[in-house]
N, C-alpha and C positions, 0 to 999 in steps of 0.2 A: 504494500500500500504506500510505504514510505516514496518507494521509486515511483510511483506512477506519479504522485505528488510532484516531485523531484523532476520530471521530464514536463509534467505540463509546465510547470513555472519557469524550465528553459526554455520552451517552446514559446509559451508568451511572451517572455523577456526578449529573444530574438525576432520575432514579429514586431517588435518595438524600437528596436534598434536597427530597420532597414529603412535609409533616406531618402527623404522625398523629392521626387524629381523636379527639377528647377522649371519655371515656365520657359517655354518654347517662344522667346518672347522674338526674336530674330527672325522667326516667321511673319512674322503680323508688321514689323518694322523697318524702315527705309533711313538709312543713312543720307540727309541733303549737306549744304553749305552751313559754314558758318558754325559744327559743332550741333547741329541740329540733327531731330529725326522726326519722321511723320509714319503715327501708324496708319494700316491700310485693312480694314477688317471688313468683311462684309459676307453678314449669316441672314439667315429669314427672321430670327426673332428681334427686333431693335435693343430689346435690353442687353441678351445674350451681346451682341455685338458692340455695346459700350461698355459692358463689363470685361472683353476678352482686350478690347484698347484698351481699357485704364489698368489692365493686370498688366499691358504691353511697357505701357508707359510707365510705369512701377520697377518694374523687373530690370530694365534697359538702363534706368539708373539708380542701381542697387547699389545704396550706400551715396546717392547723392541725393539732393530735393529736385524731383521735376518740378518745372515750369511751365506749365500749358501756354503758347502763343495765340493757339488758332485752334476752333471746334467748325468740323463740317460736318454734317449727317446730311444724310440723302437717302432715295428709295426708288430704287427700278422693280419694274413688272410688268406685267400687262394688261392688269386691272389697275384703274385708279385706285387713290386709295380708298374713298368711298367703298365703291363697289367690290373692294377685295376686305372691309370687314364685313360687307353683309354677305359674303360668301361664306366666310369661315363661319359666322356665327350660323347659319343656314346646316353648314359640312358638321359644327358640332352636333345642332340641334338631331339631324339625320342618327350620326352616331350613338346620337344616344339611346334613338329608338331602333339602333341594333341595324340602320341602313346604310349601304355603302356609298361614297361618294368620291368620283377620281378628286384628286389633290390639282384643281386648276392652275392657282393661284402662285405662280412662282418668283416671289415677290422675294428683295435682297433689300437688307438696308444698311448702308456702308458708312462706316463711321471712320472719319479722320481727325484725328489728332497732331498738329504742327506743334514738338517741344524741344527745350535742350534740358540737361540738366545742370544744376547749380550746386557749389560745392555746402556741405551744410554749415 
């Protein structure tokens, strides 16, 4: 019994001690002029895609303070945006009474962030 003890507490302790992997933030970011950088993010959900730029904008100067210069958001599709909420909210209500409905709406919304970072 002692050992079984003995092995899960390692087992846990070791699961605990495996590091987390750093954001991929050199994906999402562009090196311009001047010590600057602009991220380039663009998903379907708008928050998702402001939250995955400011983790960019975070990570890229790790150990320094960003400075935000310039916010852009935008949105492509092929629904306005009107007409591509009352799509989705249509696609949810469907779904819920268990009916299929193709995914029309292939809407992007790109978020850009112009920053550098400053030392703290």
């Amino acid at each position: 019994m002692k050992k079984l003890i003995i092995i899960s507490t390692v087992i846990a302790l070791a699961g605990c001690a495996i590091p987390k992997r750093e954001f991929p933030w050199q994906r999402y970011t562009l090196p311009i002029d001047n010590g600057e950088y602009i991220t380039n993010v663009n998903l379907p959900d708008p928050e998702d895609s402001k939250i995955i730029a400011l983790r960019a904008v975070y990570a890229a100067c790790k150990g320094m303070r960003p400075v935000i210069l310039e916010q852009n958001f935008s949105r492509e599709g092929l629904m306005n945006e009107k007409a591509a909420d009352a799509y989705n909210t249509a696609r949810e209500a469907a779904s819920m009474l268990g009916a299929w409905t193709p995914n029309l709406n292939d809407e992007k919304h790109l978020v850009q962030y112009r920053f550098r970072c400053d030392p703290v």
